[in-house]
Backbone bond lengths (Angstrom), bond angles and torsions (degrees), N, CA, C in turn:
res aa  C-N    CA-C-N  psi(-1)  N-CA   C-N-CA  omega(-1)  CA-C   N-CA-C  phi
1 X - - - 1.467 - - 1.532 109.93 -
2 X 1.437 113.74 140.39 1.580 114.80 178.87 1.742 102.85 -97.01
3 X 0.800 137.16 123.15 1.967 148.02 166.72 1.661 98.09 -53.81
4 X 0.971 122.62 141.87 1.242 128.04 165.55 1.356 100.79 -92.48
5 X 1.613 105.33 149.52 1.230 108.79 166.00 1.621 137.49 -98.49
6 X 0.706 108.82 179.83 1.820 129.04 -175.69 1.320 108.88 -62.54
7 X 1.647 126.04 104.23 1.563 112.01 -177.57 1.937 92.06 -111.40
8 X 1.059 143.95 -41.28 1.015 132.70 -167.43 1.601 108.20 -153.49
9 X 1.486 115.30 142.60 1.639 107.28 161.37 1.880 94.33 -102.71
10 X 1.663 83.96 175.94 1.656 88.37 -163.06 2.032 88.75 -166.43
11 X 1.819 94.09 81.65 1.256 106.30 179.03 1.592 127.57 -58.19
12 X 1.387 129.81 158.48 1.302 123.75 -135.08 1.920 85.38 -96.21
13 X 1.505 142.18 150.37 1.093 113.27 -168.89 1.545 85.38 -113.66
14 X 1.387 117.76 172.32 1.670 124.75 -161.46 1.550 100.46 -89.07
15 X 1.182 143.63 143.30 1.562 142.89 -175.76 1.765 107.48 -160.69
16 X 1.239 131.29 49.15 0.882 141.17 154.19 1.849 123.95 6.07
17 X 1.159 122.67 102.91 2.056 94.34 172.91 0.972 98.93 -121.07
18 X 1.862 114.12 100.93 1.558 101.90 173.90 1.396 111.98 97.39
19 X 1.329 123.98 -130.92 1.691 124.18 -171.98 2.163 91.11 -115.94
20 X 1.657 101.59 -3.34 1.668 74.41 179.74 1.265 97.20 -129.82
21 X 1.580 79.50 152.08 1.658 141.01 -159.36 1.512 87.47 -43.88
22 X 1.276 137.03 143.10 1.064 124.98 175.30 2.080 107.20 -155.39
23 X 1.265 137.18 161.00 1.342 113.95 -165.52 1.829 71.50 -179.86
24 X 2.017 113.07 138.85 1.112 108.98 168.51 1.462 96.50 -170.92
25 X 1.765 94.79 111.49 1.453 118.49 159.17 1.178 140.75 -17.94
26 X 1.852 101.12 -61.90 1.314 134.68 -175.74 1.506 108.02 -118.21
27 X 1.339 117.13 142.68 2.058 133.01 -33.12 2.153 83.20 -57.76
28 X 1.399 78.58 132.75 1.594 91.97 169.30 1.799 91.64 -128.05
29 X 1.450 94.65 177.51 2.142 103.45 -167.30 1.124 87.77 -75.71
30 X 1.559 174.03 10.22 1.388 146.41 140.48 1.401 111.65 -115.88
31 X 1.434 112.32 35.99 1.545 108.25 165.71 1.952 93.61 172.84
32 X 1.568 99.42 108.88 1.623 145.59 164.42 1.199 104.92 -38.51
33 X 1.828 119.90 -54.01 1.413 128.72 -118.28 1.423 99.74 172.93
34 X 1.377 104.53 139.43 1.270 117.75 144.26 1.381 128.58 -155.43
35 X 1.265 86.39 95.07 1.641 102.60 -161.50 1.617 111.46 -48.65
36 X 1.635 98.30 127.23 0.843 141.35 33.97 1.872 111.55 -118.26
37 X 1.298 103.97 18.48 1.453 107.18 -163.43 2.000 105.32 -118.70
38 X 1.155 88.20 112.97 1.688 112.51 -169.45 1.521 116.27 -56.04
39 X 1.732 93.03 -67.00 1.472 103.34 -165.24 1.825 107.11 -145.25
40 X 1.505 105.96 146.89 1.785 99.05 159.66 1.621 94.85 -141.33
41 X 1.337 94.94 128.55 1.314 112.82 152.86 2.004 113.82 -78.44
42 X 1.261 117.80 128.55 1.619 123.16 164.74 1.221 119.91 -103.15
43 X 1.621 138.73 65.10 1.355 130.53 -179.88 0.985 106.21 -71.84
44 X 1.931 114.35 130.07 1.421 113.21 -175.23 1.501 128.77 111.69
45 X 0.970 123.23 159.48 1.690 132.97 3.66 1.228 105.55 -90.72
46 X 1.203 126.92 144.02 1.421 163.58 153.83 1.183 127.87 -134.40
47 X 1.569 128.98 166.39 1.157 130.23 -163.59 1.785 93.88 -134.69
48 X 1.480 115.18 112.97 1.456 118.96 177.75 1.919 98.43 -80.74
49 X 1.239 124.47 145.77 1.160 135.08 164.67 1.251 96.53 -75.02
50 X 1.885 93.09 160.44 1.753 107.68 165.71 2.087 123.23 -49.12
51 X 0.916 98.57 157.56 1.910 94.04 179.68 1.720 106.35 55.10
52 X 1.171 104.30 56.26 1.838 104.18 -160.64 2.131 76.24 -107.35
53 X 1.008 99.79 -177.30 1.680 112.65 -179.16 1.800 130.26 -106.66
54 X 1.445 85.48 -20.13 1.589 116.79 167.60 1.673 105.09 83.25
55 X 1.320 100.26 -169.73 1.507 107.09 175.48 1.280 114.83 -66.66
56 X 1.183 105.32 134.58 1.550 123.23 176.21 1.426 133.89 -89.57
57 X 1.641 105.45 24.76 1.581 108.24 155.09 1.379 122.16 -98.05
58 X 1.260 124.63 101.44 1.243 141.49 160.15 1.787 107.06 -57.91
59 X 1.681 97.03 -169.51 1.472 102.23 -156.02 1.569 92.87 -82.70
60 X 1.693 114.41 137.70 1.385 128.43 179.00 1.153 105.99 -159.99
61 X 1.562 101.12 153.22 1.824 111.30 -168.23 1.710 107.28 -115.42
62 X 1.418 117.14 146.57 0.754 148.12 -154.96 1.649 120.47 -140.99
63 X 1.445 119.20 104.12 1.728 106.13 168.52 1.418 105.37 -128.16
64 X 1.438 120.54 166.90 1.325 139.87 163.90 1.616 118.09 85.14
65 X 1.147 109.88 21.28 1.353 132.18 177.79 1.416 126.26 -162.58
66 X 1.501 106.66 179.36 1.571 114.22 -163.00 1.816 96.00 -123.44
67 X 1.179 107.34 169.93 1.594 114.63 -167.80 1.551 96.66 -157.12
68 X 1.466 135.46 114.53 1.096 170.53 150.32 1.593 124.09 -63.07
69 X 0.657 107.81 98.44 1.892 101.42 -156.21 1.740 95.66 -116.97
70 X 1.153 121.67 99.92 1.754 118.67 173.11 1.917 105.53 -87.91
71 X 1.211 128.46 117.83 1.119 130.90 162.66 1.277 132.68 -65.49
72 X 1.463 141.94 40.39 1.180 131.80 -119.85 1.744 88.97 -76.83
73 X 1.143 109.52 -47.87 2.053 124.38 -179.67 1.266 119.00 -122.43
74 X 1.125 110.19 148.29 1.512 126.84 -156.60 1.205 130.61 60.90
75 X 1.631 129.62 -140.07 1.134 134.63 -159.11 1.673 105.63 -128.71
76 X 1.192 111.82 147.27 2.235 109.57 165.32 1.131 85.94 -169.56
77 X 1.941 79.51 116.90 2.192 111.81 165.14 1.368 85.46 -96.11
78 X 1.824 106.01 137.57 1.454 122.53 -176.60 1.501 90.29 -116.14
79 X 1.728 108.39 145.22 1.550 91.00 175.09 1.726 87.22 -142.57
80 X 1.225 129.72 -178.78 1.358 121.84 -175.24 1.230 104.53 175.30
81 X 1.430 106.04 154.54 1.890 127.98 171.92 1.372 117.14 -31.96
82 X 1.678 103.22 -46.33 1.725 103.01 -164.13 1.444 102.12 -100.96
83 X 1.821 119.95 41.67 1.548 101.66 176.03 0.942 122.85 95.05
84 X 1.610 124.62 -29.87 1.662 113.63 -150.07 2.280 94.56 -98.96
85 X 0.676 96.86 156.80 1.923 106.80 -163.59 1.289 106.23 -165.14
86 X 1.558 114.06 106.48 1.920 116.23 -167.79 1.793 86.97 -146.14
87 X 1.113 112.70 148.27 1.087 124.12 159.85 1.710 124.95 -113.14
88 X 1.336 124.59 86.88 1.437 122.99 -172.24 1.714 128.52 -83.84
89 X 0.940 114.70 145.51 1.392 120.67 -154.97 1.909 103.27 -118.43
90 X 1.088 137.83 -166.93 1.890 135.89 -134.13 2.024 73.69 -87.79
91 X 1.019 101.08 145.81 1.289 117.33 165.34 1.526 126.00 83.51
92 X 1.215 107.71 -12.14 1.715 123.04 172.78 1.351 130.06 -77.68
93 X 1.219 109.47 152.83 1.283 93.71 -162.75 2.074 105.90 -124.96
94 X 1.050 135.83 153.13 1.433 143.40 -164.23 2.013 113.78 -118.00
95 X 1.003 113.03 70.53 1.084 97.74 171.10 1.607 138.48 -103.40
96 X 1.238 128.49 112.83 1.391 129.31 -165.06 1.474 107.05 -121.42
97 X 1.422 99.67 125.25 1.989 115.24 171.81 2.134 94.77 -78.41
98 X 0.960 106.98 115.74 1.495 114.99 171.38 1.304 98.06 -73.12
99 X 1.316 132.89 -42.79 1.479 121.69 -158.03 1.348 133.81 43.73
100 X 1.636 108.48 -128.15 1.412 99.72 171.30 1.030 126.54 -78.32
101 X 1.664 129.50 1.22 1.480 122.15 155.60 2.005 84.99 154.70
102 X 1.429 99.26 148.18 1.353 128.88 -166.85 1.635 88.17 -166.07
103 X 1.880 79.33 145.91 1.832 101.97 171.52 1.723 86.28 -120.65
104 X 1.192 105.83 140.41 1.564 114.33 176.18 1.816 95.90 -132.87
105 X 1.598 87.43 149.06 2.042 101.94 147.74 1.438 103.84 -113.11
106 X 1.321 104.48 169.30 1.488 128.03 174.75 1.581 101.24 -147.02
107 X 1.387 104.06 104.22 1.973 85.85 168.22 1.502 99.20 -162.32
108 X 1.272 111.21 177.24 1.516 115.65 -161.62 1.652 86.85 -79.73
109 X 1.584 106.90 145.85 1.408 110.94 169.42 1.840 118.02 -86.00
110 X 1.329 148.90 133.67 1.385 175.04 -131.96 1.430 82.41 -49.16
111 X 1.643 106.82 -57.10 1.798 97.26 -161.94 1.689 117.93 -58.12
112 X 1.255 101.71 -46.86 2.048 128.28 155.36 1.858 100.73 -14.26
113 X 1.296 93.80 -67.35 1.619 104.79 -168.30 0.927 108.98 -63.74
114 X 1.775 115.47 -60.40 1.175 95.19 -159.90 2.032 129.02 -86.05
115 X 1.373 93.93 17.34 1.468 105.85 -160.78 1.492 103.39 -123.12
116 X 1.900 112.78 -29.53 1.509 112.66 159.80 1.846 84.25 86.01
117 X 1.820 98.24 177.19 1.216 108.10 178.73 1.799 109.58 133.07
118 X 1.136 95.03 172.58 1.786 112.76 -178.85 1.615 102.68 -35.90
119 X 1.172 107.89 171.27 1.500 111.08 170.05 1.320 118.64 -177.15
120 X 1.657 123.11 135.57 2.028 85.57 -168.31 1.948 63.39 178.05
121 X 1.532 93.10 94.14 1.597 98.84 150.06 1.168 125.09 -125.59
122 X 1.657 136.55 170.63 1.052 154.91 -151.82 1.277 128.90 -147.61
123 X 1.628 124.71 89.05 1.757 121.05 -153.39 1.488 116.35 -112.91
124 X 1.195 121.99 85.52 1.449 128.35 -168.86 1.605 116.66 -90.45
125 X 1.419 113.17 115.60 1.577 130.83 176.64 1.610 103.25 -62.27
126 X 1.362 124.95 129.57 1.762 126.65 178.56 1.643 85.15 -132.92
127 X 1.812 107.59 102.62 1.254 109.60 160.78 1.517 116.26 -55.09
128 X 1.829 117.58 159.98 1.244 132.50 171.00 1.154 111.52 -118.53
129 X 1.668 128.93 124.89 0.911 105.55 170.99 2.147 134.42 -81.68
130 X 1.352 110.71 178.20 1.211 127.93 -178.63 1.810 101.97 -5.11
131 X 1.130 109.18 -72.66 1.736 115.65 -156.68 1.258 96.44 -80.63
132 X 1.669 137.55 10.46 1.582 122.83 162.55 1.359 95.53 -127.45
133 X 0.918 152.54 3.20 1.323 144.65 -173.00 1.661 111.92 -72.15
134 X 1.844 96.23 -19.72 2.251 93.96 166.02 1.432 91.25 -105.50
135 X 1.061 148.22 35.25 1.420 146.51 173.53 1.654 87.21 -71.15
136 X 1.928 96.32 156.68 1.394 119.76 -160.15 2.278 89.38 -88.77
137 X 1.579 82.27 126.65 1.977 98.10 -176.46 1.705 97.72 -43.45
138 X 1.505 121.63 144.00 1.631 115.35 138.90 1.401 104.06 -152.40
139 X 1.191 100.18 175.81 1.206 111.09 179.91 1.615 124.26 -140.55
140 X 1.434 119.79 153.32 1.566 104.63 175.07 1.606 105.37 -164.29
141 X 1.543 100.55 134.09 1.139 105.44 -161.91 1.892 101.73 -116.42
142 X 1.294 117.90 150.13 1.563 132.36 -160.67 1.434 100.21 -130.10
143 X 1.416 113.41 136.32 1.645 123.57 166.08 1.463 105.59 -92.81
144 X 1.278 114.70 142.79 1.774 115.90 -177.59 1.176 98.98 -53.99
145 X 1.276 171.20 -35.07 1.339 167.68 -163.56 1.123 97.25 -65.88
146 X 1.314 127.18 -45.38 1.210 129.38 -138.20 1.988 117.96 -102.02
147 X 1.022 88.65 -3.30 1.468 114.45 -175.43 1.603 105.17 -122.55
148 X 1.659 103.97 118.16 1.522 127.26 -174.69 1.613 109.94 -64.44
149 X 1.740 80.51 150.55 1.970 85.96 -161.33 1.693 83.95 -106.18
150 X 0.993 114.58 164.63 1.744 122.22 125.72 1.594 116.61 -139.71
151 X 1.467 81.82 149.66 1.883 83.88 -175.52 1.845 99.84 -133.71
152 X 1.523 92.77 151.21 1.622 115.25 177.35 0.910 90.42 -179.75
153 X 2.289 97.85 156.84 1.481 118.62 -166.23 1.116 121.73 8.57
154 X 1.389 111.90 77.44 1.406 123.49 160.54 1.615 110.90 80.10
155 X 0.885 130.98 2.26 1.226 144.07 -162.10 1.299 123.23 -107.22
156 X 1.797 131.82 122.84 1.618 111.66 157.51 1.057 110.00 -135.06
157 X 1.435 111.15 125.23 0.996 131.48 178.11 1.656 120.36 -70.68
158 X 1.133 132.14 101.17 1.703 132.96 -177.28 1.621 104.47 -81.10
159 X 1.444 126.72 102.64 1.403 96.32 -165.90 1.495 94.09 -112.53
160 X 1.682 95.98 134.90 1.742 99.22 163.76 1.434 116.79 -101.34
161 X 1.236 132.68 -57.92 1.640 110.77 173.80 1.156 104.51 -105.50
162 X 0.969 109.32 -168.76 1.951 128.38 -176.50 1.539 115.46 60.64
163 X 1.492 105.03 -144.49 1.363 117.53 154.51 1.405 140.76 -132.90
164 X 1.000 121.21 140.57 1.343 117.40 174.86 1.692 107.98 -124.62
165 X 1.317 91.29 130.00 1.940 100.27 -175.23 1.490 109.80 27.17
166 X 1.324 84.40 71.88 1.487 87.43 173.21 1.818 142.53 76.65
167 X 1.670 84.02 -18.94 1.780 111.00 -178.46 1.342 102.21 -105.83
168 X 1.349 115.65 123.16 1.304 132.39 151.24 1.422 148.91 -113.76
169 X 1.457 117.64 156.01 1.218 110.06 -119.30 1.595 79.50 -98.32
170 X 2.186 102.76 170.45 1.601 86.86 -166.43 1.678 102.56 -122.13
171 X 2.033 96.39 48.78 1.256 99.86 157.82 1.345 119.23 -119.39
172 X 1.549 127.72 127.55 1.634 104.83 178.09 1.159 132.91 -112.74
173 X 1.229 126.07 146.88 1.166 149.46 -172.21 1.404 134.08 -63.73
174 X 1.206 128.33 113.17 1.662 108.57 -169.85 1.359 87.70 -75.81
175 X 1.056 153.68 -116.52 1.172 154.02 162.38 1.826 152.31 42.84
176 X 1.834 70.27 -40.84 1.664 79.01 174.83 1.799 96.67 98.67
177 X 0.830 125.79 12.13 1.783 111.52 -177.44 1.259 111.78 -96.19
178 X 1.317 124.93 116.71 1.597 145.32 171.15 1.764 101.19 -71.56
179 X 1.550 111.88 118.21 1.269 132.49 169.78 1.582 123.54 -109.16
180 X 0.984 119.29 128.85 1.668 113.99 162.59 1.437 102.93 -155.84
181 X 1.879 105.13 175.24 1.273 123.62 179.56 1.576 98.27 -128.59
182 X 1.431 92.40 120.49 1.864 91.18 -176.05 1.655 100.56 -114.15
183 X 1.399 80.62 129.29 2.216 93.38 169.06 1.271 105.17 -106.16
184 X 1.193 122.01 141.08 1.411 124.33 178.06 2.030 98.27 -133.65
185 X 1.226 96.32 136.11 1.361 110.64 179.41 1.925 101.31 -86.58
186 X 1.336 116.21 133.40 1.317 111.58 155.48 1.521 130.72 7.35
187 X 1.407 124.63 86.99 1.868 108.98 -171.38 1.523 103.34 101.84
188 X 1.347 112.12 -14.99 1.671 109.63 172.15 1.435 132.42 -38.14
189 X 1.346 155.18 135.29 1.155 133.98 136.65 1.495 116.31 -129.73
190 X 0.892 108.14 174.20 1.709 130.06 -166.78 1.597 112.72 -132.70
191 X 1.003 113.60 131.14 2.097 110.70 169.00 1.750 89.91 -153.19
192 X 1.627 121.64 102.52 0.975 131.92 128.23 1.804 151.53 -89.95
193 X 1.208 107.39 130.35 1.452 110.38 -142.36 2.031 83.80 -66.91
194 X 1.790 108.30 156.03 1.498 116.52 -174.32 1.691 89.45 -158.58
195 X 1.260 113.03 114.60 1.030 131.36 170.68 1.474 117.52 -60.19
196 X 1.682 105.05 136.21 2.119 103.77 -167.22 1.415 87.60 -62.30
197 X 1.507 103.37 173.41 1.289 129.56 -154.13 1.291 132.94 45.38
198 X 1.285 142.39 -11.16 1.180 134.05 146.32 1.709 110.10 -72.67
199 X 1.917 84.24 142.07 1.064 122.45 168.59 2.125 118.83 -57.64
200 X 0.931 102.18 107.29 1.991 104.24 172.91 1.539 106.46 -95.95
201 X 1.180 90.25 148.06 1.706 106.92 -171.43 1.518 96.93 -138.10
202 X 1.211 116.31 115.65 1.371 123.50 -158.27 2.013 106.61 -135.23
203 X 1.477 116.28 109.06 1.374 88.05 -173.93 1.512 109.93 -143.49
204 X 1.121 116.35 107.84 1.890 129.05 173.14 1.320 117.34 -27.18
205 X 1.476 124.99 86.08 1.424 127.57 -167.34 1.826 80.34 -72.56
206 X 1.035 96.41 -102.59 1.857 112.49 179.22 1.004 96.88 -109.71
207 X 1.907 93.16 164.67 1.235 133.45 177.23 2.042 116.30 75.94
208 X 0.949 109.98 -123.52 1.517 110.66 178.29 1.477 139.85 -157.67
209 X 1.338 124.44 86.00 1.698 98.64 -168.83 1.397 108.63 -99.02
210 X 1.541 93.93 -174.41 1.384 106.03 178.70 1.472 114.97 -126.71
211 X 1.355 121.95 143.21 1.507 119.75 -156.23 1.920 89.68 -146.56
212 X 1.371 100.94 121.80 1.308 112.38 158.83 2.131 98.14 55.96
213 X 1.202 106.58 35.58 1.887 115.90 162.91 1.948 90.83 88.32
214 X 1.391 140.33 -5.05 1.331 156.23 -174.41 1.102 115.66 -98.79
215 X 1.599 116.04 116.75 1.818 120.00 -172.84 1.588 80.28 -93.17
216 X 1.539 98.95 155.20 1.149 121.73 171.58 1.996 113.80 -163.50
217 X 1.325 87.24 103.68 1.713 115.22 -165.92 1.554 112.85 -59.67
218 X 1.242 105.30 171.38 1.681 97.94 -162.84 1.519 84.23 -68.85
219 X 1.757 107.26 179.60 1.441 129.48 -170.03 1.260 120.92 57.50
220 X 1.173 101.95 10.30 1.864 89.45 172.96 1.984 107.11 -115.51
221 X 1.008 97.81 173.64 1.662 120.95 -158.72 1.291 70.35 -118.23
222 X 1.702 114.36 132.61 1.492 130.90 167.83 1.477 101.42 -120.18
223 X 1.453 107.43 110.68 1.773 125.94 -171.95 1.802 90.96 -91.34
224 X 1.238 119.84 137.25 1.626 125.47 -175.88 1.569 85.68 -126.25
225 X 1.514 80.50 168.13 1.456 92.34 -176.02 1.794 110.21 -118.54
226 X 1.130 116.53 148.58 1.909 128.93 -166.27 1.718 102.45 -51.80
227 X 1.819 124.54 30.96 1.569 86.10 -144.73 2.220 78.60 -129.07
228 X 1.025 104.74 65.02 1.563 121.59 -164.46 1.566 127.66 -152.68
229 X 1.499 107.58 175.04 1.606 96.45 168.00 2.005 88.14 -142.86
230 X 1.225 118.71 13.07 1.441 115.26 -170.85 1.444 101.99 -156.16
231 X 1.177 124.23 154.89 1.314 140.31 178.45 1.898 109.41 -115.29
232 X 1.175 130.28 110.71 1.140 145.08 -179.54 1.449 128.45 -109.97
233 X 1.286 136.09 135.16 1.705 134.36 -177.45 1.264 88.78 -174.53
234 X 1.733 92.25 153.53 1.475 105.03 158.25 1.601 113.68 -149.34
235 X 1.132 128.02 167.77 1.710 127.40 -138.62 1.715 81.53 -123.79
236 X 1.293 129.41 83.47 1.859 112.48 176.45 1.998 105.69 -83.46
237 X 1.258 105.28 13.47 2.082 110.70 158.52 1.350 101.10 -108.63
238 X 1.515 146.37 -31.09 1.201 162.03 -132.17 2.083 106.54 72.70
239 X 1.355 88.20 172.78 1.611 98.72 179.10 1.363 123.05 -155.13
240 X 1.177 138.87 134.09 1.568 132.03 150.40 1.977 126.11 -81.52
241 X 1.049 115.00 115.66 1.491 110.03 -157.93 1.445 90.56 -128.37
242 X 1.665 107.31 151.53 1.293 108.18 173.60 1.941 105.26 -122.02
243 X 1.344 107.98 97.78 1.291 128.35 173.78 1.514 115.07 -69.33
244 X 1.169 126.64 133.65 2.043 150.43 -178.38 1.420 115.38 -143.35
245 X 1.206 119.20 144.96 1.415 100.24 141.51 1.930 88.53 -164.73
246 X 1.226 101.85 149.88 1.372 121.78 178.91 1.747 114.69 -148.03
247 X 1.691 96.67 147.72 1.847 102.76 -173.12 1.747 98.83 -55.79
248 X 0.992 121.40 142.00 1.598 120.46 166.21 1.373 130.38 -63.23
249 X 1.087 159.33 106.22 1.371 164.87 97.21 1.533 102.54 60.42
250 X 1.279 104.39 -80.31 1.689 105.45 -168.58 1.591 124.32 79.33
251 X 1.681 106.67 6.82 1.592 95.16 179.07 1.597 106.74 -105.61
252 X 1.203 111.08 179.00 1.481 102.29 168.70 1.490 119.24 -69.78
253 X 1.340 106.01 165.79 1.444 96.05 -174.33 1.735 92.10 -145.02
254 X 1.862 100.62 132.29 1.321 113.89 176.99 1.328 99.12 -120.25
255 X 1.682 106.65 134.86 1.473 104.24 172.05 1.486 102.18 -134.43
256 X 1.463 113.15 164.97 1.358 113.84 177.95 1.371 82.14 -157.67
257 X 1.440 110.42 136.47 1.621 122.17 178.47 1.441 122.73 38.18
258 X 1.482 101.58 -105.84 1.747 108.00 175.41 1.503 111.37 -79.17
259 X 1.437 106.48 -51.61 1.501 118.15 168.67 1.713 130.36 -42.42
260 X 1.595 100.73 120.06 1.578 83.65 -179.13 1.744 78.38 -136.11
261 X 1.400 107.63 134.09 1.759 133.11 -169.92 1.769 104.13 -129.72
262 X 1.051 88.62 -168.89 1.774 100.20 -164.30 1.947 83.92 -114.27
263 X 1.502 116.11 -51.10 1.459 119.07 177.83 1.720 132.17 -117.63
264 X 0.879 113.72 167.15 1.066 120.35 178.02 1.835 117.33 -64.81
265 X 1.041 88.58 -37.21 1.816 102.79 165.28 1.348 119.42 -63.09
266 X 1.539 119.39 -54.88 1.525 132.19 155.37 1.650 105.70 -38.25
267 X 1.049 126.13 -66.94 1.400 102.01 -172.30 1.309 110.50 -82.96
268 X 1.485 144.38 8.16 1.254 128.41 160.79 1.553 103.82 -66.56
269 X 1.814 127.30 -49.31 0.770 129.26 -173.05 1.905 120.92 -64.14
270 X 1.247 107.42 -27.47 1.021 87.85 168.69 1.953 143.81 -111.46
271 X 1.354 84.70 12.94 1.811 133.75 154.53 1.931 82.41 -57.80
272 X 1.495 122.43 -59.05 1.858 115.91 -149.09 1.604 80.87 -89.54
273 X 1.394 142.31 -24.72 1.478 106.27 -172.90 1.238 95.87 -116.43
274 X 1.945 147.62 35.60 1.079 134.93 107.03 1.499 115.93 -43.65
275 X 1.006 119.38 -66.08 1.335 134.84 -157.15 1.869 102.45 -54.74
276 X 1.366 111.00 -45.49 1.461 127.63 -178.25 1.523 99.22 -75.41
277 X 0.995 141.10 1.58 1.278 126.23 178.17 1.580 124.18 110.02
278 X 1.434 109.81 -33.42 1.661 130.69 -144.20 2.053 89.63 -72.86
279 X 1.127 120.16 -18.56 1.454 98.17 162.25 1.924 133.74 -89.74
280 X 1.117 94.53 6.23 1.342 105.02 150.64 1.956 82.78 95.18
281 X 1.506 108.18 -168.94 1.660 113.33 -174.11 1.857 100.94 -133.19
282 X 0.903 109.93 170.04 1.768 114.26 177.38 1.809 90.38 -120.54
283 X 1.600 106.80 110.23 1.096 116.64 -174.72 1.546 103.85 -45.50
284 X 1.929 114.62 161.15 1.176 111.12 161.39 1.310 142.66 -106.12
């Protein structure tokens, strides 16, 4: 296998909401997009005290995309339009297709608040293209236990979709997008094979790796370049990294807030059937 190499880092910029910690790569000022992967929010790490107020996403709607939620610390009660209500705990992972429109919460659940503690999440946008973007909303949420590891040289691999050596992950994908969370102990490395033309989404939770003879420190978005058949690093402090890669999309992409559409018409319209009701309510 050849490693692709290192074309740009693209540090996470600071964006605060409120009292949490907040830091996001994607769209950062030298990179919009990376198709097929929009946006990550990194709240964290911090430690909320007891009687704290919790996360501050209340109920909000969302169509034409998917939302990836890694818990690395603390707690997130998910609640939503179509029913689905999970509360996930350090290592779980949240994934929901918005589709043609979902109202979701995200917020720390009672025990969270009132007891305080670690906290350190991670919320990644996976555009859809054109012909799923009215696909029917779901959602499904995983406890870290519950989601298959593999480990070598120093390495563990947490895998949520796709495969890795053979293990696959037991979230699926409309799409085709391969997800994991890789820890690497001190001296770690990793070389998983990624077929040219897909897009890699590569991102330095903590600590430090090295990619193609290039350290690159936590918070940064590691942009590779098309010129490979494998993706390679290794962490010689140790590291937590959040590894993707999916075929690219290629359409235009309009977003406004929650909404991400193909047009400008699309999101007027679905701005008029939020507003009308047609994404349903997150009971109270």
């Amino acid at each position: 296998m050849t490693p692709r190499t290192l074309k740009r880092l693209h540090p996470a910029q600071r964006d605060d909401i409120g009292d949490l910690t907040t830091r996001r790569p994607l769209p950062g000022p030298g990179l919009p997009q990376l198709d097929p992967f929009l946006f990550l929010n990194h709240h964290g790490p911090q430690t909320y005290p007891p009687h704290n107020r919790g996360l501050p996403f209340g109920p909000h709607p969302h169509r034409g995309f998917e939302t990836v939620t890694f818990i690395l610390e603390g707690e997130l009660s998910h609640l939503d339009s179509g029913g689905h209500e999970s509360i996930i705990g350090p290592g779980g992972v949240q994934w929901m297709t918005a589709g043609s429109g979902l109202v979701h919460a995200e917020l720390s659940p009672a025990s969270f608040k009132a007891a305080g503690g670690p906290l350190e999440i991670l919320q990644l946008w996976v555009n859809l293209p054109s012909r799923l973007k009215m696909t029917t909303p779901n959602y499904l949420g995983m406890q870290g236990g519950d989601i298959p590891k593999v480990e070598a040289d120093g390495a563990t691999v947490e895998v949520v979709s796709g495969q890795v050596a053979g293990v696959a992950g037991p979230f699926p994908s409309l799409t085709g997008v391969e997800m994991s969370v890789v820890r690497l102990v001190p001296g770690g490395t990793l070389s998983v094979p990624v077929a040219p033309g897909r897009t890699v989404f590569l991102y330095v939770v903590s600590g430090e790796i090295a990619v193609d003879d290039r350290r690159a420190p936590a918070w940064n978005l590691i942009e590779l370049n098309d010129d490979g058949d494998a993706v390679a690093f290794d962490a010689p402090s140790g590291a937590v990294a959040l590894l993707g890669h999916a075929e690219p999309i290629g359409e235009p992409v309009f977003a406004h807030g929650p909404f991400v559409m193909n047009t400008r018409e699309e999101i007027v319209q679905a701005i008029d059937d939020y507003n009308a009701g047609k994404f349903g309510t997150v009971p109270g």
